[in-house]
Every structure is written in structure tokens, then in C-alpha cells.
Backbone as CSV, one residue per row, in Angstrom:
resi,resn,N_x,N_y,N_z,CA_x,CA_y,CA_z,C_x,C_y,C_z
1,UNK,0.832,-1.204,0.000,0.000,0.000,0.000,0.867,1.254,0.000
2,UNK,1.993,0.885,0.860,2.721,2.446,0.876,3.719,2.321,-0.209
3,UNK,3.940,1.458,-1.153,4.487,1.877,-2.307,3.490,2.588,-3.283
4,UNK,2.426,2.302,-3.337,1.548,2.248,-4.603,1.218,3.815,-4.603
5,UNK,1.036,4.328,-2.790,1.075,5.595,-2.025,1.875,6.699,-3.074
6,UNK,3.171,5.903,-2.630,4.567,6.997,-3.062,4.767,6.991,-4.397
7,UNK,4.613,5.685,-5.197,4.272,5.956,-6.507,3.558,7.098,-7.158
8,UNK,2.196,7.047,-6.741,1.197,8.107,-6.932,1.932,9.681,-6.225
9,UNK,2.225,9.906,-5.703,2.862,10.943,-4.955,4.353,11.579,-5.531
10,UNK,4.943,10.773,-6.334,6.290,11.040,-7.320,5.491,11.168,-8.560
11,UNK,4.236,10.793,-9.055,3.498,10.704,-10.688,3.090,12.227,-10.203
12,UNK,2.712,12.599,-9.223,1.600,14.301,-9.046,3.035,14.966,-8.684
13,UNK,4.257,14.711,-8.318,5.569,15.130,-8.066,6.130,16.076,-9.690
14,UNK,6.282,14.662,-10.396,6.264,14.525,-11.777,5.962,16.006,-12.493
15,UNK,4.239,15.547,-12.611,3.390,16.307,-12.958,3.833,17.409,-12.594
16,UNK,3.930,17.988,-11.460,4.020,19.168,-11.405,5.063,20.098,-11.489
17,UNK,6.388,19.785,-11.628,7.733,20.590,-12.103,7.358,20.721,-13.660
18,UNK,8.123,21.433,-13.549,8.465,22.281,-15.311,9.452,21.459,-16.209
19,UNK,8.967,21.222,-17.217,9.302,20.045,-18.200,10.032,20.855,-19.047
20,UNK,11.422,19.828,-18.788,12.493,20.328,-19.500,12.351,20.893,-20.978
21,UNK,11.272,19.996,-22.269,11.044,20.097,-23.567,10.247,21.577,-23.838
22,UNK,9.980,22.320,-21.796,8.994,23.267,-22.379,10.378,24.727,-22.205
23,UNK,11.923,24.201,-21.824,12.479,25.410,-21.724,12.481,25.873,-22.603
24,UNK,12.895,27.253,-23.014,13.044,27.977,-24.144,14.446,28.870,-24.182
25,UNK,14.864,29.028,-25.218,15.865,29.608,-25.577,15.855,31.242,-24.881
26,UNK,16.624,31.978,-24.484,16.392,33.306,-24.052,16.372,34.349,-25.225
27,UNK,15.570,34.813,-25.221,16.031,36.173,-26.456,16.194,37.576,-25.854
28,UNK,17.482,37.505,-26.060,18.399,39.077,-26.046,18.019,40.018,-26.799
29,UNK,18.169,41.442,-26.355,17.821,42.893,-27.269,19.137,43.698,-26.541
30,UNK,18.779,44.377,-27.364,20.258,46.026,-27.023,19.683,46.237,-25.358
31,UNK,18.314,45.812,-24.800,18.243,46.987,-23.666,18.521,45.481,-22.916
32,UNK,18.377,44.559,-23.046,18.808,43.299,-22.184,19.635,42.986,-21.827
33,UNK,20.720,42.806,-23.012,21.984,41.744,-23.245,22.519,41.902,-21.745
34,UNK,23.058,43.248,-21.804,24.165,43.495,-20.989,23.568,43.020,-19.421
35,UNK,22.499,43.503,-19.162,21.986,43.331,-17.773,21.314,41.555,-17.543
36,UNK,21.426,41.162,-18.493,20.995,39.924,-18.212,22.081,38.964,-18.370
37,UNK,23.207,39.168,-19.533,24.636,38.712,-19.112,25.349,38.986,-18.604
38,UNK,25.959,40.331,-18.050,26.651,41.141,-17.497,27.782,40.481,-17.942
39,UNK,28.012,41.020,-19.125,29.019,39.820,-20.008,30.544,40.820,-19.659
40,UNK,30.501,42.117,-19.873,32.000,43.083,-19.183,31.524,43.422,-17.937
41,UNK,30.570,42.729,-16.818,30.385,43.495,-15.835,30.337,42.256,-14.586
42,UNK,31.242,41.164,-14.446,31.337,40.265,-14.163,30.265,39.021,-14.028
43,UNK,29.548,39.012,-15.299,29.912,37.137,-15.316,28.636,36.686,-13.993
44,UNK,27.817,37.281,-13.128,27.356,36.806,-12.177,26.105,36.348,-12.262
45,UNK,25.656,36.250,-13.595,24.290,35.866,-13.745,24.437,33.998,-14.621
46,UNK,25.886,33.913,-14.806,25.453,32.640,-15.332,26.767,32.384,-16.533
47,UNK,27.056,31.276,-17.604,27.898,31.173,-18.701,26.851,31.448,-19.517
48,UNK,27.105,32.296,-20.477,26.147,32.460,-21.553,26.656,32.176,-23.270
49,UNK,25.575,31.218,-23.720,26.580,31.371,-24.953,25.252,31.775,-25.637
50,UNK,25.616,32.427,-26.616,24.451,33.469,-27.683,25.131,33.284,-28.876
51,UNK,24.094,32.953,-29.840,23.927,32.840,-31.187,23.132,34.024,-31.651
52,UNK,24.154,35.255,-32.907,23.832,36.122,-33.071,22.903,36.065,-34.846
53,UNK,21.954,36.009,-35.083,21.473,35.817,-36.247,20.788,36.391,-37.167
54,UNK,20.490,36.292,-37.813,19.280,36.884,-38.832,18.422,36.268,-39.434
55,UNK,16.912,36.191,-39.283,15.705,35.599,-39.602,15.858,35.028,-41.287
56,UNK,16.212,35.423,-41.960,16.712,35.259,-43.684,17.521,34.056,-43.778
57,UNK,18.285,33.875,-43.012,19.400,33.594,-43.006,19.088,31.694,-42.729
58,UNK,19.786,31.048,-43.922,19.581,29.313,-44.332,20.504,28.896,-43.327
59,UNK,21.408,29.465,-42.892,22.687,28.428,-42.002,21.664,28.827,-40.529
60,UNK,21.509,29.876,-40.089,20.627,30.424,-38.890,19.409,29.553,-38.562
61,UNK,18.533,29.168,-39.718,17.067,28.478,-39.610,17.586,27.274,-39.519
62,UNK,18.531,26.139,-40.147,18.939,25.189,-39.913,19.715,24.638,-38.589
63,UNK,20.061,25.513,-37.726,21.062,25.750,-36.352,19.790,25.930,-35.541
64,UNK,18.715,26.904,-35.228,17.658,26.273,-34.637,17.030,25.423,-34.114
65,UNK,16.824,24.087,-34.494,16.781,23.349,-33.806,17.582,22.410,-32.945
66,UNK,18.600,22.661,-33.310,19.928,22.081,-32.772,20.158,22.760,-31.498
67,UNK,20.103,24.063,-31.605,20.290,25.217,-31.038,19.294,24.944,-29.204
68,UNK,17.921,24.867,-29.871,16.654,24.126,-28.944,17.502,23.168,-27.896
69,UNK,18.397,21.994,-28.612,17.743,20.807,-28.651,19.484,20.867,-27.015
70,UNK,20.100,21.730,-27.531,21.327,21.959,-26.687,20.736,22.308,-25.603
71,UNK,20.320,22.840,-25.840,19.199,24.152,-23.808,18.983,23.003,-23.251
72,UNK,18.285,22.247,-23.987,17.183,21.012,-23.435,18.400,20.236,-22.801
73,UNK,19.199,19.389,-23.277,20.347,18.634,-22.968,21.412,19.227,-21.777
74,UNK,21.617,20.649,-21.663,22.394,21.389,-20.600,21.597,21.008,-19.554
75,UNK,20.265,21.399,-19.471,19.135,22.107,-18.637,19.154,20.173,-17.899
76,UNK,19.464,19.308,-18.297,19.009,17.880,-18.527,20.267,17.292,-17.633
77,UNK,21.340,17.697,-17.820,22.788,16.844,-17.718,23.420,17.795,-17.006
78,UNK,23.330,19.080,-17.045,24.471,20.262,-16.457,23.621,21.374,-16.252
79,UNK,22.411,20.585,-15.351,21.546,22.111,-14.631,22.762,23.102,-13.461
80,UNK,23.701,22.217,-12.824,25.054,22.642,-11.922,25.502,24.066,-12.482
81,UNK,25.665,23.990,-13.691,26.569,24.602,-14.379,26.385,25.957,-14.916
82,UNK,25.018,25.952,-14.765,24.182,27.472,-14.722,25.050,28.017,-16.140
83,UNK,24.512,27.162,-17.104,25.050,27.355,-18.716,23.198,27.472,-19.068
84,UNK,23.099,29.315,-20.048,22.277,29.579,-20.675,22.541,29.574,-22.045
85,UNK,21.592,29.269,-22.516,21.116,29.214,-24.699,20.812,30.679,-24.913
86,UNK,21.194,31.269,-25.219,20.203,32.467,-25.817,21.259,33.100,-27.230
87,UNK,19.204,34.051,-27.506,19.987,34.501,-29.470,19.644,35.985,-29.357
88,UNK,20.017,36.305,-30.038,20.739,37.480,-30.728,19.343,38.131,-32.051
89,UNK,18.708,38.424,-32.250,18.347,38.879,-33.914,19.191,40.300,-34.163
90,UNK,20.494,39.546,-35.094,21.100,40.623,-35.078,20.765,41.744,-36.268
91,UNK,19.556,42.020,-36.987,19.348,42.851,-37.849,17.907,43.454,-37.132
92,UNK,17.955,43.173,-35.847,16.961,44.133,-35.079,17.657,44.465,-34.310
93,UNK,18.658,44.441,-33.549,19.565,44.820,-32.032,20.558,45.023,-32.704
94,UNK,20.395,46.185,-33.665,21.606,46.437,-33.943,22.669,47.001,-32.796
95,UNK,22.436,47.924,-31.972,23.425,48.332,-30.974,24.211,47.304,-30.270
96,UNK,23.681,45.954,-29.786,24.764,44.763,-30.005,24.855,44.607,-30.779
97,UNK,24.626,43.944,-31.854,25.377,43.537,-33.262,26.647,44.222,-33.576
98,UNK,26.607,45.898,-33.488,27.985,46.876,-33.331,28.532,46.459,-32.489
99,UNK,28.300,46.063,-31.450,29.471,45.935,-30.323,29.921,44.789,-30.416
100,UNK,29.950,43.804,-31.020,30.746,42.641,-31.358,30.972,42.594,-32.691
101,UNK,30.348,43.264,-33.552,30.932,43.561,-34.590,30.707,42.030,-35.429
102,UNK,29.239,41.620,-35.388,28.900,40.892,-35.852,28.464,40.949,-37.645
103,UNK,29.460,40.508,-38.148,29.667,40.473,-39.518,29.018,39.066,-40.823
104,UNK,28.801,38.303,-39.796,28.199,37.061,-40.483,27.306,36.118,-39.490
105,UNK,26.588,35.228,-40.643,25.327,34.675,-39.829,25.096,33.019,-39.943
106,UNK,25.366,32.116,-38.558,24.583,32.580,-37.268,26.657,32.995,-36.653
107,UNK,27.020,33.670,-35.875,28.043,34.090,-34.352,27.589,33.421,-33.676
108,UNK,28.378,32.575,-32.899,27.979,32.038,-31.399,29.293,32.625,-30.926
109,UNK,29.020,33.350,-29.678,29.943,33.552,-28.702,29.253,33.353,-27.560
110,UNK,30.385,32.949,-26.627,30.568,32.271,-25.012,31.077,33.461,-24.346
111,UNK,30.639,33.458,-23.106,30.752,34.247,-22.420,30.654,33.405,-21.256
112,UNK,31.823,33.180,-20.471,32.141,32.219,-19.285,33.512,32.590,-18.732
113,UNK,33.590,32.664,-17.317,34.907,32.707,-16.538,34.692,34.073,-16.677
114,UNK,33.989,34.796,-16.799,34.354,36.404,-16.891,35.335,36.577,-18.321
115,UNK,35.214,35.887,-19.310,35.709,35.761,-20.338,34.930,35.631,-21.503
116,UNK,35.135,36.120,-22.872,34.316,35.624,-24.134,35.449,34.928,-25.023
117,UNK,34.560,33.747,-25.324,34.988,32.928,-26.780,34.590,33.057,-27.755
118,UNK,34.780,32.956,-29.029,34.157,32.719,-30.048,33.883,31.408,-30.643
119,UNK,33.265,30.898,-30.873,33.002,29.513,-31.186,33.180,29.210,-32.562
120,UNK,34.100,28.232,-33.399,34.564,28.340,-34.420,33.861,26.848,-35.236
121,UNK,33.751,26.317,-33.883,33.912,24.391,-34.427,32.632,23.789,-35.148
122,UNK,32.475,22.919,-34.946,30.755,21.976,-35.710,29.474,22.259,-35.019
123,UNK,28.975,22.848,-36.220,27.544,23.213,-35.645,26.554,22.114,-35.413
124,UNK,26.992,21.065,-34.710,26.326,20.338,-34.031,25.986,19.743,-32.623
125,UNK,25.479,19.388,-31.988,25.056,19.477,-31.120,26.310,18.573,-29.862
126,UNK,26.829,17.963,-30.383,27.705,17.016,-29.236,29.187,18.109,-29.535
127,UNK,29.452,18.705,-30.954,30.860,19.204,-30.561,30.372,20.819,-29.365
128,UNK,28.896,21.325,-29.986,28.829,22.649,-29.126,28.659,22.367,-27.580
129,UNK,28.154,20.813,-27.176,27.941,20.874,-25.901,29.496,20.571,-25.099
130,UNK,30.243,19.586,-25.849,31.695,19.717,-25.466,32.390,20.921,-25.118
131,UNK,31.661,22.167,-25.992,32.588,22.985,-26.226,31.715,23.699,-24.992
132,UNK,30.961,24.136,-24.603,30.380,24.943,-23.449,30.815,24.265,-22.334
133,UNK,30.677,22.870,-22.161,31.292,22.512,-20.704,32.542,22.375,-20.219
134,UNK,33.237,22.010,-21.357,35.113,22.070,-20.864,35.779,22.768,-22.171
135,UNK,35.535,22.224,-23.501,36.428,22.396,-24.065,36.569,24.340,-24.458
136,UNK,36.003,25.063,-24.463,36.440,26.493,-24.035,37.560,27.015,-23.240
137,UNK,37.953,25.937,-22.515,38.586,26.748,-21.497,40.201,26.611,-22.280
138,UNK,40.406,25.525,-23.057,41.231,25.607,-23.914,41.569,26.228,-25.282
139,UNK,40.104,27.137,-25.174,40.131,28.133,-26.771,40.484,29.557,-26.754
140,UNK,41.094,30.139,-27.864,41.765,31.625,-27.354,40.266,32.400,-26.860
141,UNK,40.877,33.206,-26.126,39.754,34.511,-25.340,39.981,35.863,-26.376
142,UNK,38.938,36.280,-26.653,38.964,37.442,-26.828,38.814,38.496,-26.238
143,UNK,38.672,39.962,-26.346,38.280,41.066,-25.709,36.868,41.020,-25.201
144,UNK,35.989,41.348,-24.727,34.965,41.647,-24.516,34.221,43.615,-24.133
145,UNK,33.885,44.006,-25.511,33.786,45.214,-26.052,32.880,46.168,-24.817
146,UNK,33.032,47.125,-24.423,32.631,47.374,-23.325,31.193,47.508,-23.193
147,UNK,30.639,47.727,-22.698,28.921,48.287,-22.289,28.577,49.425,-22.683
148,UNK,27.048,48.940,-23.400,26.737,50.909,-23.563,26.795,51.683,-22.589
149,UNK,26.948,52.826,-23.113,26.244,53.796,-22.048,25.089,53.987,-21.422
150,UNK,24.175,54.359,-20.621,23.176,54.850,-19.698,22.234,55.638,-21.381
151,UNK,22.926,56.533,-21.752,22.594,57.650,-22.252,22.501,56.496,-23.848
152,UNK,23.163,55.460,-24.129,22.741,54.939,-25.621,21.664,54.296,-25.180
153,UNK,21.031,53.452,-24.129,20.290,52.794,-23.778,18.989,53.753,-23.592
154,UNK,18.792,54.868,-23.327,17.751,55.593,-23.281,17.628,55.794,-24.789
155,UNK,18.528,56.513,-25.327,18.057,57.034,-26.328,17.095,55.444,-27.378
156,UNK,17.724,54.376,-26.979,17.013,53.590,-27.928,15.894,53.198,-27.120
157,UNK,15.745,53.059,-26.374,14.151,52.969,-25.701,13.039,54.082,-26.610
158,UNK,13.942,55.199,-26.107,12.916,56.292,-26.889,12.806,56.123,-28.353
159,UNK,13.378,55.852,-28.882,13.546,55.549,-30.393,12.067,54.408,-30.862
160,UNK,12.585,53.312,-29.801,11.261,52.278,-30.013,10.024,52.760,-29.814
161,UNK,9.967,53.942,-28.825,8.508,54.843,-28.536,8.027,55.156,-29.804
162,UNK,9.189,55.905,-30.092,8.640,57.278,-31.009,8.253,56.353,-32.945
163,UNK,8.962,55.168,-32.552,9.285,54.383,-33.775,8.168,53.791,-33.546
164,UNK,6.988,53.227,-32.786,5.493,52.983,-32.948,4.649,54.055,-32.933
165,UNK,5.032,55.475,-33.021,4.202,56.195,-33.258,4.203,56.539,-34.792
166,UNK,5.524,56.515,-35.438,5.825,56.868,-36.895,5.087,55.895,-37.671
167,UNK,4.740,54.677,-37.409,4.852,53.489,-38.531,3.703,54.327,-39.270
168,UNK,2.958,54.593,-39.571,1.602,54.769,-39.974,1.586,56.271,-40.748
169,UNK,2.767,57.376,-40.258,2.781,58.267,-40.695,4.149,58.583,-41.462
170,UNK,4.576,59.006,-42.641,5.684,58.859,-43.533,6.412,60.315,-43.003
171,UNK,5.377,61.164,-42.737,5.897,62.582,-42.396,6.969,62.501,-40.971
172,UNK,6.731,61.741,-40.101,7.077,61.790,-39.132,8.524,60.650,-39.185
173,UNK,8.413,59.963,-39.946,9.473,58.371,-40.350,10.716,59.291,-40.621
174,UNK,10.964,60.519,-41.585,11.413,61.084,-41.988,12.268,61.896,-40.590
175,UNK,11.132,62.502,-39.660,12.054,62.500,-37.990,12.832,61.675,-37.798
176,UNK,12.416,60.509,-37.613,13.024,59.236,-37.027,14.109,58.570,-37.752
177,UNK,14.441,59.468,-39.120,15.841,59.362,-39.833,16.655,60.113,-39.204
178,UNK,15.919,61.606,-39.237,16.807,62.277,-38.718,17.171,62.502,-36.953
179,UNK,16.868,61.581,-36.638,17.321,61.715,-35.318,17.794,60.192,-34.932
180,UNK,18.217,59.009,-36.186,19.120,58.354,-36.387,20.455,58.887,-36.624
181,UNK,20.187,59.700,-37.222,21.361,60.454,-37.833,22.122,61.037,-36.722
182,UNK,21.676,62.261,-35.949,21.847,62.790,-34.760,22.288,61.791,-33.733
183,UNK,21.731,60.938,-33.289,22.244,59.854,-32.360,23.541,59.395,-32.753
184,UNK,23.237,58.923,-34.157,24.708,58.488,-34.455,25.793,58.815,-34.586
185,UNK,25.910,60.561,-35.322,27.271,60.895,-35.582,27.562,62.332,-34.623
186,UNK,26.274,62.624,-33.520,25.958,64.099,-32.995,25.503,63.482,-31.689
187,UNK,26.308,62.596,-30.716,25.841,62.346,-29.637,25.435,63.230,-28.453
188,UNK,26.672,64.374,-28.621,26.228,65.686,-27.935,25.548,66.211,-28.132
189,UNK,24.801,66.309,-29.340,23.835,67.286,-29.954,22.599,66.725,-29.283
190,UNK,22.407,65.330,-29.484,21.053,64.708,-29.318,20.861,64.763,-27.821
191,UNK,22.049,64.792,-26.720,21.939,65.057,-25.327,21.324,66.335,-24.921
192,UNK,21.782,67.264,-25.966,21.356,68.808,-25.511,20.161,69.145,-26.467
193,UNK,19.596,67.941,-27.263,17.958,68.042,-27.527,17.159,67.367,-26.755
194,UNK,17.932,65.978,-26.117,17.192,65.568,-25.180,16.673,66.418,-23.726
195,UNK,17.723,67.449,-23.044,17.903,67.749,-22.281,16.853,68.942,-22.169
196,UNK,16.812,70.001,-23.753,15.842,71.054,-24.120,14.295,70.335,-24.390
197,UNK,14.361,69.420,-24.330,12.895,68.678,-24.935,12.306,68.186,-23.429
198,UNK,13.075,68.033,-22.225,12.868,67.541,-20.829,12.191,69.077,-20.429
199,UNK,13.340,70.195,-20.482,13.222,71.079,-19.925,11.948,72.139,-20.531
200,UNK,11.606,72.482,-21.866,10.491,72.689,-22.429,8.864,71.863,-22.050
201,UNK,9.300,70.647,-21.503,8.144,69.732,-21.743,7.646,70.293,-19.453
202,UNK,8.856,70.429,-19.095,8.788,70.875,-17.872,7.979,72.272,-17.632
203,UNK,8.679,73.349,-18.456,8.006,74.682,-17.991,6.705,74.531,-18.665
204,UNK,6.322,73.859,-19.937,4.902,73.804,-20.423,3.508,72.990,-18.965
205,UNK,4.562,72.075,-18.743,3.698,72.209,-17.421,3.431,72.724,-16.118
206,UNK,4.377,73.282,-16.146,4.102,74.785,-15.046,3.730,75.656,-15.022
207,UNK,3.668,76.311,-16.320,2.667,77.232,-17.234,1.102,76.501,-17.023
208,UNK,0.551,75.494,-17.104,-0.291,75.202,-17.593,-0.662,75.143,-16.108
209,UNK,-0.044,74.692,-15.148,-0.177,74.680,-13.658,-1.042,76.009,-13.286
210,UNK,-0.235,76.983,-13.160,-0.319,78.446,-13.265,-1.455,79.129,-13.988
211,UNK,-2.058,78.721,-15.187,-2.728,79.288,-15.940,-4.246,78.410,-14.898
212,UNK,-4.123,77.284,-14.757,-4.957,76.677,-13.853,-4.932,76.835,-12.467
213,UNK,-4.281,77.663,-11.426,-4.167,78.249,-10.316,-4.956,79.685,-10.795
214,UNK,-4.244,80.065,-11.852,-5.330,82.108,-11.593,-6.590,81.455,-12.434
215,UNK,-7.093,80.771,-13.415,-8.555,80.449,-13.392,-9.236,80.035,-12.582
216,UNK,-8.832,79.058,-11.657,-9.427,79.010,-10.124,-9.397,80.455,-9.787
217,UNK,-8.813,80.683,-9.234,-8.782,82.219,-8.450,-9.532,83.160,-8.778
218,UNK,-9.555,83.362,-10.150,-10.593,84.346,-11.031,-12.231,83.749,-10.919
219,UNK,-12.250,82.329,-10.852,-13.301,81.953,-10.476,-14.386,82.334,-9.180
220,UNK,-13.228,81.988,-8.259,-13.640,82.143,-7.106,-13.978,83.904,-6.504
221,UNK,-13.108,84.482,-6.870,-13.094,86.040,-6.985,-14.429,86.417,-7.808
222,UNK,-14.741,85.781,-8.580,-16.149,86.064,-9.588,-17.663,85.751,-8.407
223,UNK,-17.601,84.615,-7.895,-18.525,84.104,-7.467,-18.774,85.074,-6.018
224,UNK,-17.145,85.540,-5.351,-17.498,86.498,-3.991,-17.789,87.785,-4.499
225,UNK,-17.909,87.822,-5.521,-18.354,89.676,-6.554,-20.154,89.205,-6.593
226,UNK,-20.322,87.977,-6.791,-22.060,88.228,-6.776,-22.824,88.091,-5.784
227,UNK,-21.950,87.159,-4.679,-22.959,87.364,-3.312,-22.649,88.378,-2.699
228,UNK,-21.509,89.895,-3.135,-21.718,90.568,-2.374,-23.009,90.938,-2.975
229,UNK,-23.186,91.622,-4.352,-24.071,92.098,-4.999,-25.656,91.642,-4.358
């Protein structure tokens, strides 16, 4: 009886953890990467290896499932090891894509030991898992390119704002060139439009504060003019 018990009690055990086939790959953006790898900022969230890609791309769609099938197998054999899967779309994140200077498609780089690799070997699944658990530590290291700034990371937040307000209007798309432009080659410039666009957007509401303090007032001044009357 008390096996049949504990049986039933390891099957609802079972049941109820999170099934390895349902992990998923992580997907990275420019406002993520860094804070979720802290890949130049020590290393404390985990080994990360990222595959940098592009949706078009025949070697990229074919590495996919392989790609899957690795998470699943780490997550399976070397949960210890706090080794993450994650990708890259590198023709949307461009601001990483620049910073590694990702030139072809799919990049896998490692990021482990407070160190990055580049991964050179067989895009298959037993040489990449070799290569994340030991064999890295025997492959040259490269640099690891520093972190944006505070100030690139805003500006592309705002960019994504202002870039769902444009889709629909061509007049405005034409802004959103030109203040590609500005970001890119006029970083100072775009700080001291950001800074006039804070500070304008500030006194317009203090004005408007003000203009709504003396209409009260004028109000009220109106209403003690008729009960003197």
C-alpha cells in the first residue's frame, strides 16, 4: 500500500515541475543583453553562450533546432553549471550587433569565466555541448567590447517609442531618420535636444499649472463679486 502511495505521490511530483522540452531559448535585445549577461560586468548571472542571427538567413534556420535541442540537454545533464542558450536577432539589435561587430550569420559567442569565446567548431550538437562545458577553457579569449552607455540605452528605448508612433505616418518616419542620424554621428547634440525637450516639456507644465491656479482664483473672486451684490 505504501508503495503504490509513493508511486502516486512522485506521478503528481512529476506532474508538477516544469518540463524540460517546455524550456526555451532566451532572447536578447540592445536593452537586455548586458543586464541579463553582465558579459564586461562580471559574469554573475550565469555562462552564456548566444547565437547572433538573422531571420533570412539558411545556415541560422537550420542551427535552430539544434540550437533548442542543446538548452534542453544542458538544462538535462548540467543544470550545476548554470550554462544559458540564448539569441541574438542581429538585424533588429543592432546596438549589439555593433558591439561585437557581428559580420556574419549565425556568431555564437561564449561568455564564461568572466571571459568571451568565439566559437569556431561543428555546428552540431555534441561538438557545441563539449565545447560549453570544458572544451572552451582551452580556446583563445577574446576582448569583450565594453557596455553601452546609460545615455545609448535611453536614447534607444525612446527611439522604439517614437518608432510605434511613426509606422503609420511617412511625415514623421522622416524625424526618425533624422534623429538616427543625430544619435549616431551628434551624440552631444542629441543630449542637448534631449535635455531642451525635458526642460520645455517641464516649464509647459508649469505654465499650464499656473494658468490653472489664476482660473481658479478668477473663479472664485467672480462668485465672492455676486454674493456681495
Amino acid at each position: 500500500m505504501k508503495s503504490v502511495t509513493a508511486l502516486f505521490l512522485n506521478s503528481c511530483l512529476a506532474l508538477s515541475l516544469p518540463s524540460h522540452s517546455l524550456a526555451a531559448v532566451i532572447d536578447l535585445t540592445d536593452v537586455t543583453f548586458e543586464h541579463q549577461t553582465q558579459a564586461s560586468t562580471g559574469q554573475t548571472t550565469g555562462k552564456w553562450f548566444v547565437k547572433f542571427y538573422a531571420p533570412w538567413c539558411g545556415h541560422c534556420k537550420t542551427l535552430a533546432p539544434i540550437w533548442d535541442e542543446l538548452d534542453e540537454r544542458l538544462q538535462e545533464s548540467n543544470p550545476q553549471d548554470g550554462i544559458v542558450i540564448a539569441k541574438v536577432d542581429a538585424t533588429k539589435e543592432t546596438q549589439v550587433a555593433n558591439r561585437f561587430k557581428i559580420q556574419s550569420y549565425p556568431t555564437l559567442k561564449y561568455f564564461a569565466d568572466r571571459k568571451m569565446y568565439n566559437y569556431k567548431g561543428g555546428r552540431n550538437i555534441d561538438e557545441m555541448y563539449k565545447f560549453v562545458t570544458e572544451g572552451y577553457k582551452s580556446a583563445l579569449m577574446d576582448t569583450i567590447p565594453p557596455a553601452p552607455s546609460m545615455f545609448d540605452v535611453k536614447m534607444k528605448q525612446f527611439r522604439q517609442k517614437f518608432e510605434a508612433i511613426t509606422q503609420d505616418n511617412p511625415h514623421l518616419k522622416h524625424l526618425l531618420e533624422d534623429f538616427d542620424h543625430i544619435v549616431s554621428f551628434r551624440k552631444n547634440a542629441a543630449a542637448v535636444l534631449l535635455v531642451m525637450g525635458a526642460f520645455i516639456g517641464f516649464m509647459f507644465a508649469k505654465l499650464s499649472l499656473l494658468m490653472g491656479i489664476g482660473s481658479t482664483s478668477a473663479a472664485k473672486a467672480q462668485k465672492k463679486k455676486k454674493k456681495k451684490e
